[in-house]
C-alpha positions, 0 to 999 in steps of 0.5 A: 500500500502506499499513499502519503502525502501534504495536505495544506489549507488556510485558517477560515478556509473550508477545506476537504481532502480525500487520501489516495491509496494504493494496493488495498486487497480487494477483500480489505476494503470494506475493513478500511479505517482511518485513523490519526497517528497516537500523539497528533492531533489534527489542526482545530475545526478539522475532522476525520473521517474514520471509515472514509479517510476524508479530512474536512472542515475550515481550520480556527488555527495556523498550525503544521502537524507532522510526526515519524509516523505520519499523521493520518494512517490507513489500518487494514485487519492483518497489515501494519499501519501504513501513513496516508497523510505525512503533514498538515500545515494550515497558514495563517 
């Protein structure tokens, strides 16, 4: 599986944001969720969406969010946690 990628928005701006992913076994996709990184937090006024992957909203703060690990990751019963999401940066 591979997708990782920057996602980058502007404070009072709606923003949405699907990921793109790659490989997922046929039989893995209706055991798809999303999920962000232990230890991040998404920027105030977005959201996830678990089953969908879908980051939207219109952020209330300038802020990058970033980790090792990626910020948003894909989770499939039998495969380890791959990162779809490596940086948030919403500008002021």
């Amino acid at each position: 599986m591979t997708a990782a990628s920057t996602l980058r928005g502007q404070v009072g701006v709606t923003l949405q944001a699907t990921p793109t992913v790659s490989g997922v076994p046929a039989s893995c996709l209706q055991d798809m969720r999303f999920s962000v990184v232990p230890g991040i937090s998404l920027p105030a006024g977005l959201a996830l969406d678990a089953r969908t992957g879908v980051i939207a909203g219109t952020p209330s703060e300038a802020r990058s969010a970033s980790s090792a690990a990626g910020v948003v990751r894909l989770e499939l019963p039998g495969y380890r946690p791959t990162a779809v999401l490596d940086i948030i940066n919403i500008l002021p």
